[in-house]
N, C-alpha and C positions, 0 to 999 in steps of 0.2 A: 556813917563812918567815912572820912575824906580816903580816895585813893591816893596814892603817894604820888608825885608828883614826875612826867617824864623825866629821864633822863636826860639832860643836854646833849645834843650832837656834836662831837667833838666839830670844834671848830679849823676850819684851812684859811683864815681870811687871811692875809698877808697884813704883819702889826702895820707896816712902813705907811701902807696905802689904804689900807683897813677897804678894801677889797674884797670880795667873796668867789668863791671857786665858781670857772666861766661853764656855764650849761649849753649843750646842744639844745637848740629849743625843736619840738617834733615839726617836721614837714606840716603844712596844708593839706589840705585838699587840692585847693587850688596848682599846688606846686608839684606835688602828686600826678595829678592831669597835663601837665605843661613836659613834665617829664617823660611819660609813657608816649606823649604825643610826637616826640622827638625820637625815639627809641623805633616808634614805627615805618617813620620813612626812611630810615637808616636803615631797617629789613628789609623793608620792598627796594631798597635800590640794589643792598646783597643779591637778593634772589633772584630781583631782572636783570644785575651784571651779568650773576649766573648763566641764565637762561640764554643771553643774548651771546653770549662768549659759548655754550655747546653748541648752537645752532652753526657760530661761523666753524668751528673745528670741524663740525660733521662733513660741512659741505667743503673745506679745503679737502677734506679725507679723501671726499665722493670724487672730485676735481682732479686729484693724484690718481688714483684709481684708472678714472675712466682715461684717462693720459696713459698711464700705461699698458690699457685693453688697445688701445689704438695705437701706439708704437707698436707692439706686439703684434697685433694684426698687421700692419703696414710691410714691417719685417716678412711676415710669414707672407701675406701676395707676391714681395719682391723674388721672393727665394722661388715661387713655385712660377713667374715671370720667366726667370732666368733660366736658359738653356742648360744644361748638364753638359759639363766640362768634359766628363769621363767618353762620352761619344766620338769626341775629334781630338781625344790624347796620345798620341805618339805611344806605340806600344813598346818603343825601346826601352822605356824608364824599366820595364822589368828587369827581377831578379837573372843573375845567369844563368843559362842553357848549357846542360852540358851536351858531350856531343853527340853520345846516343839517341838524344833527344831533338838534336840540331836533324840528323840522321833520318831521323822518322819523323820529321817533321817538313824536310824535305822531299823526305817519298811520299807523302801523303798531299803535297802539291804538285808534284810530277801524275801522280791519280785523279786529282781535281780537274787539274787542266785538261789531262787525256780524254775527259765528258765535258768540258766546255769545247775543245778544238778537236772533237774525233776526227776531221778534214783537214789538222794537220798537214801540212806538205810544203814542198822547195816553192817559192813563190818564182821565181821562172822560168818561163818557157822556155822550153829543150825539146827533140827527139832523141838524142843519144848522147856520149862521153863528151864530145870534142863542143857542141852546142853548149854542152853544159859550162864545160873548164873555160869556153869564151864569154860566155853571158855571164858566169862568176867576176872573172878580171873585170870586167865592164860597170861593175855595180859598186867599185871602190867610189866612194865620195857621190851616189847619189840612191836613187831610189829604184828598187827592181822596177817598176813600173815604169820610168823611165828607160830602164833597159830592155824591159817583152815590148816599147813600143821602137825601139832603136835594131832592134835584130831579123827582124823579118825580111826586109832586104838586105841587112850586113849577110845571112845565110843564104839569101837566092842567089846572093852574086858570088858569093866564098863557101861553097857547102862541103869543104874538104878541108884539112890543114894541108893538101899539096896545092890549094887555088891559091889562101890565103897567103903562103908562102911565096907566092909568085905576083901578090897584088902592088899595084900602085901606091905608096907611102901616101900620096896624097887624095888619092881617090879611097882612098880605107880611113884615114881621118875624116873624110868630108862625110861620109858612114856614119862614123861613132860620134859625131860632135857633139849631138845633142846629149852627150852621157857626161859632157865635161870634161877636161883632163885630156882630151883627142890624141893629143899628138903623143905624149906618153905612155898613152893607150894604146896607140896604134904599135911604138916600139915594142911593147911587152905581147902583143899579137901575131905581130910581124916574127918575134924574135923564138917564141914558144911555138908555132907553126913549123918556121926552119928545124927545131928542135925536133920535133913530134915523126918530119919527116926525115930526118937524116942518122937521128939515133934511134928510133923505136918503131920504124916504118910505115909512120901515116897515124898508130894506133896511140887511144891516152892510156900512159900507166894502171895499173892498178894498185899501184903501190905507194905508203906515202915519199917512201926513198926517194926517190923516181919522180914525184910529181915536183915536189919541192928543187929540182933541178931547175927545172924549166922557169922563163923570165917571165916575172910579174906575177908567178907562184908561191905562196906563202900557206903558212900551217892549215891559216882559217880554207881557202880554197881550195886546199887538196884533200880537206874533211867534207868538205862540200859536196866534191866529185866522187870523194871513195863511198860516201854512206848513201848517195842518191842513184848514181851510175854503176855500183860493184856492189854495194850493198853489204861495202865493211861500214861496222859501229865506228861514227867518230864522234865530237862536239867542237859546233862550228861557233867559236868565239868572239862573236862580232859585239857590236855598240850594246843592242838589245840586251844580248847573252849576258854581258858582263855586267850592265846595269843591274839586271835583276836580280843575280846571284850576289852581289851585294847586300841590293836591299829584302832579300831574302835573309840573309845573316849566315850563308850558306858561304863565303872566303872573305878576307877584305882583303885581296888580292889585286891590282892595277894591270900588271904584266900578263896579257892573255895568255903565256903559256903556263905561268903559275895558275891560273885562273883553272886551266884545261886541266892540270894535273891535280890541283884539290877536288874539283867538281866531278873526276875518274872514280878518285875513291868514296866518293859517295853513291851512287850510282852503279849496278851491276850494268857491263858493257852492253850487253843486249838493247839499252835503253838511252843510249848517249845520240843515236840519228834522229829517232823521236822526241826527245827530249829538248834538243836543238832547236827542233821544228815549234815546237807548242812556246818553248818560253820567248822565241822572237817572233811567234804570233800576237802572244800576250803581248811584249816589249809596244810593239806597234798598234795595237788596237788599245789598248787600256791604261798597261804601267808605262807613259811617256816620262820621256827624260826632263821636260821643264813640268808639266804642270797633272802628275798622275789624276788616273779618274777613281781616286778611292770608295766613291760613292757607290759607284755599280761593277767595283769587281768583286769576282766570286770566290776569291781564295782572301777575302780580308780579313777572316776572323782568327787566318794560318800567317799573315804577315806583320814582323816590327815592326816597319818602317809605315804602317797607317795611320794616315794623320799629315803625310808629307804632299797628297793634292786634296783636290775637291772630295768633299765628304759627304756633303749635298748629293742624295741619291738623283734629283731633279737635274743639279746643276753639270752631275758626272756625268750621266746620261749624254747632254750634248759635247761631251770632251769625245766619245768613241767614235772610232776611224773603219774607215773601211768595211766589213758588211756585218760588221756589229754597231755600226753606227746606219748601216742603214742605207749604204754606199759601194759602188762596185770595190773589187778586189782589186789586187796587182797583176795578174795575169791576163793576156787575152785569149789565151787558152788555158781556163782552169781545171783540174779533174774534175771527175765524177761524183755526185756529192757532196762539189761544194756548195753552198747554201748563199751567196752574192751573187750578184752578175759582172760577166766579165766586164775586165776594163776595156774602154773605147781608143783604136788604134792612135798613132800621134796624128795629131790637126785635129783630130775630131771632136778634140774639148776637153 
């Protein structure tokens, strides 16, 4: 029996071109191969880009890194290089003091000092009133030590205020000269002598009333005379004094009688002749007026004004004077006690 015969496939030929529908024809083998072969070295170049691009990010990373382990360290040697500010900084920047504080912070250097200077004392030499109230006037515009080497023969020759009263104008300048000032020296000598004998019979006041009369007598020298010769409390106002009390923070006062009058009320009077004594100790061995020895004083931890000399304990060390430096005193007769050697008569060097 015949099977029936396929069906026709419908036809797509185009009538125009009698044409047949365009066939993909399958790949090769060959073309197959040619293609995979291309596909491969397009991954391996992917994956060594790859490769070759994490390696350089790692090490720019690593590069950065170690760049700033070593600014860091750099910074941190500089800083531990560098000296501390805080050591040589002016203690004025602090907050304000009031005065209770000002108060007891004054008295607690007036304590300090009195165990650094317990040999406190008048740096010249005297035996009594009139010795005294002369070798005071004598020390305006120079150094007492200049003056204990200037009096020794001004006293063998004039040991009274009725010789001195009676001396040569010019043979009593030719005396004082080396003190400087001579001849209006010698007026305020000449002139306070005549005084001593003709108002108050040869004898020096006790009193400041009384003292401040007499020529070439002023506040400071008759505080001098009353607390060292009488042994009334005064405070003797000189360069040192008023320096310090300054830079204490204790007046900012100029006018030494304003100076005397705030530095009263701080101070119970018992304490104004010794007090005297110790801060123009200090004044002159330590806290100088040009260039202080911040380094080796012993009240710096109690002063504002530290930070205004040498802060160098080594370098302050060679700023001190006198037998804290390691050097005779101002007198050539010193008391008892005192811990220097005296100083050497004039010519003697």
């Amino acid at each position: 029996m015949r099977e029936p015969a396929e069906a026709a496939a419908p036809s797509s030929a185009d009538p125009a071109t009698g044409d047949g529908p365009t066939r993909r024809k399958p790949a090769t083998t060959s073309e197959r191969a040619a293609a995979a072969k291309k596909t491969v070295p397009a991954a391996k170049r992917a994956a060594a880009k790859k490769t070759t691009t994490a390696p350089k990010k790692a090490t720019a990373a690593a590069k950065k890194t170690a760049a700033k382990k070593t600014t860091t360290a750099a910074k941190k040697a500089t800083a531990e290089k560098a000296p501390a500010k805080t050591a040589t900084k002016p203690r004025a920047a602090r907050k304000p003091e009031s005065r209770v504080a000002m108060v007891r912070r004054a008295r607690r250097i007036n304590r300090e000092l009195a165990e650094v200077y317990p040999y406190a004392h008048p740096e010249l030499d005297f035996r009594n009133s009139f010795e005294l109230l002369v070798a005071t006037v004598l020390s305006a515009q120079t150094t007492d030590l200049r003056v204990n080497q200037t009096t020794p023969a001004l006293f063998a020759a004039y040991p009274t205020p009725e010789d001195m009263a009676a001396a040569d104008p010019e043979a009593l300048e030719e005396l004082i000269r080396p003190t400087g000032f001579f001849r209006a020296k010698a007026r305020s000598l000449l002139g306070l002598s005549v005084a001593l004998r003709d108002r108050f019979d040869g004898e020096v006041p006790g009193r400041l009333e009384d003292l401040v009369t007499l020529p070439g007598v002023g506040r400071k020298t008759a505080n001098v005379v009353l607390g060292n010769a009488f042994g009334v409390p005064g405070l003797t106002v000189d360069t040192h004094f008023g320096r310090l009390v300054r830079r204490f923070g204790w007046t900012a006062q100029e006018d030494p009688e304003k100076v005397e009058a705030e530095i009263a009320e701080i101070f119970p009077k018992s304490e104004w002749t010794m007090l005297s004594h110790r801060l123009i100790f200090h004044g002159r061995r330590v806290c100088h007026s040009r260039k202080p020895a911040c380094g080796a004083c012993p009240i710096a931890p109690l002063c504002p004004s530290y930070g205004e000399g040498e802060t160098d304990a080594e370098k302050a060390k060679k700023l001190l004077k006198y037998e804290m430096g390691g050097k005779p005193g101002q007198r050539l007769r010193p008391p008892a006690g005192y811990p220097g050697e005296p100083a050497p008569p004039l010519g003697a060097g």
